[in-house]
N, C-alpha and C positions, 0 to 999 in steps of 0.2 A: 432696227430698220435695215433691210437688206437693198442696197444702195453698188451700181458700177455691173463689172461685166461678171457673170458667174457660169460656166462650163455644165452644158447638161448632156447627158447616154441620153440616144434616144434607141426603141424598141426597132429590129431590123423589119417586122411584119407591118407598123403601122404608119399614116396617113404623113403623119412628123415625119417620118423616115424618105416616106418617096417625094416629099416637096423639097426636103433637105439636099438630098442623097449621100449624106456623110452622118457617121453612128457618133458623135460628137459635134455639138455646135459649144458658141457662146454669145451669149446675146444680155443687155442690158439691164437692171432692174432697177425698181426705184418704189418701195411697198414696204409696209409694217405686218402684214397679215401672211400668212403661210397655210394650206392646205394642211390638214393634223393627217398627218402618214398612219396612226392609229385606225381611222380609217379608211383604210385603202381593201386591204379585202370585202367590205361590206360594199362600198360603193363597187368594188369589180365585178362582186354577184350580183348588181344589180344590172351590169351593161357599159358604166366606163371603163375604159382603159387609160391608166396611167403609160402614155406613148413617149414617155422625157422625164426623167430624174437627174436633180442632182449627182455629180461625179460619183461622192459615196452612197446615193442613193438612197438617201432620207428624206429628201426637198419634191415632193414633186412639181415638176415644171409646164407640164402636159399633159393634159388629157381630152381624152375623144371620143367618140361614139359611133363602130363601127356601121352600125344599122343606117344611119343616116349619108344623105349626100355630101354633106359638109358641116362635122361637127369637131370645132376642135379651139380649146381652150387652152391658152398660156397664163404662167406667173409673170414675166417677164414684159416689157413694150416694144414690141417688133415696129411702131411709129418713131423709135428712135434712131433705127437704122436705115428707115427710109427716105427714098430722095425721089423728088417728082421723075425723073429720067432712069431712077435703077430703085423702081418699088421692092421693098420686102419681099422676097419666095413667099410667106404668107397672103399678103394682100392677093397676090398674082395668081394663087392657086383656088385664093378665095374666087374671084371674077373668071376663070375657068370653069371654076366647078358648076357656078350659078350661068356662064353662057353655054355648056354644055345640057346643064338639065333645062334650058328654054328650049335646046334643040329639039328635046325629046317630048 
């Protein structure tokens, strides 16, 4: 069980990166199950990108799906770090994304 805070590289091109804006976070975990990095080439040809890996970059922590207006999945619980008055960068880019494509 991978339990507490663990350091993930995130990609400088992708979605992680401009909600972040820093090529290193660390953020919370609390999970038994792991993405199998085995494979990660098959699912990249397919259209995800692995956008957050673990430091030595075995773990993936993130991934996302450029084609889309907001697709972007963690290992991790960004609900652990948030507080009603200072939401998660995730949440907030979530509800951006979705009041932006109402605009349109």
């Amino acid at each position: 069980m991978r339990l507490g805070a663990y350091i993930a590289t995130l990609s400088p091109q992708s979605l992680a990166y401009s909600i972040y804006g820093v090529p290193f976070i660390s953020e919370r975990h609390r999970h038994r199950y792991e993405v199998d990095i085995s494979y990660k080439k098959a699912l990249e040809e397919k259209g995800l990108i692995f956008s957050g890996l673990s430091k030595d970059g075995t773990l993936p922590e993130i991934c996302e799906v450029k084609d889309k207006t907001f697709f972007l999945g963690v290992q991790f619980h960004p609900e652990l770090k948030s507080q009603i008055l200072n939401p998660h960068p995730i949440f907030v880019s979530l509800i951006q994304a979705v009041l932006e494509k109402k605009k349109n």
